[in-house]
N, C-alpha and C positions, 0 to 999 in steps of 0.2 A: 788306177793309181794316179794317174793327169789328173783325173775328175775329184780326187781326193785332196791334192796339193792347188788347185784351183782354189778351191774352197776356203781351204786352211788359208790362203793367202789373200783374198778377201775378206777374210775374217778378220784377217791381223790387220789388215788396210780401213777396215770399217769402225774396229775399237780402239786401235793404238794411232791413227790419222787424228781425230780431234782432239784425243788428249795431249798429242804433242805439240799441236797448234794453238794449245791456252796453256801453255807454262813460255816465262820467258825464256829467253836467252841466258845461259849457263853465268853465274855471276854478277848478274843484275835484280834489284829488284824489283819488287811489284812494285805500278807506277801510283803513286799513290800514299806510299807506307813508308816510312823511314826504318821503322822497327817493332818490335815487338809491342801493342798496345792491351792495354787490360780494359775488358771486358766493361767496366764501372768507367770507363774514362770514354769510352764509345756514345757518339748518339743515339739517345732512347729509338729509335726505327733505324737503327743498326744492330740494335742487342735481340738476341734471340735464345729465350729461355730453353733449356734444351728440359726442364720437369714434364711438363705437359706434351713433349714429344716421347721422351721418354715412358711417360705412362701409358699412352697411347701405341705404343708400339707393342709394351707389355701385354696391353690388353688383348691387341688385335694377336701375339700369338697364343694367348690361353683361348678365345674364344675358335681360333683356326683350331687348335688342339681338340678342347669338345668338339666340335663339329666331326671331327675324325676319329674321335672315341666313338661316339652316338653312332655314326655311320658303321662304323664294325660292329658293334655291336647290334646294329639293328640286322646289319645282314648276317649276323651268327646265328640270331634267331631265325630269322628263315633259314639255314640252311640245316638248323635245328628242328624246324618244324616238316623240313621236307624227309629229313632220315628218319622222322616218325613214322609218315605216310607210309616208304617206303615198305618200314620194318614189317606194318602193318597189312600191307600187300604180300609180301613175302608171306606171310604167316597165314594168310585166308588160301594163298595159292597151294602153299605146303599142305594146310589141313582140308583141302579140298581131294 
């Protein structure tokens, strides 16, 4: 029960510690920014096209996805191929 609230509270020390340490202070703003800027008004190596992350993101979970279809599938088959054997065994032991 220690060993559990241990844990739990190095957790919360290790993920909520730095994200509290990069936001400011409550009603102040980022140093830097007056207000809200639009994207076309940013310098070009400040703008960052979000299409080509976006596609890329897309891809990598279709391609994660096959890889996880192909893999079930591949092991259905063997375990298709082994309840042959099996049946097969069975059937030479029976008619033996």
């Amino acid at each position: 029960m220690i060993r559990r609230a241990v844990i739990a509270f190095a957790t919360f020390v290790l993920l909520a510690g730095p994200a509290a340490a990069l936001q400011p202070p409550a009603g102040q703003a980022p140093a830097g920014q007056e207000g809200f800027v639009q994207i076309d008004e940013l310098p070009k190596d400040q703008q960052l096209p979000a299409a080509p992350l976006l596609i890329a993101a897309y891809a990598f979970v279709w391609v994660a996805l096959m890889a996880y279809l192909w893999s079930i599938w591949n092991r259905l088959g063997t375990v298709e191929a082994e309840m042959r054997s099996l049946e097969q065994r069975k059937r030479q032991r029976d008619g033996s």
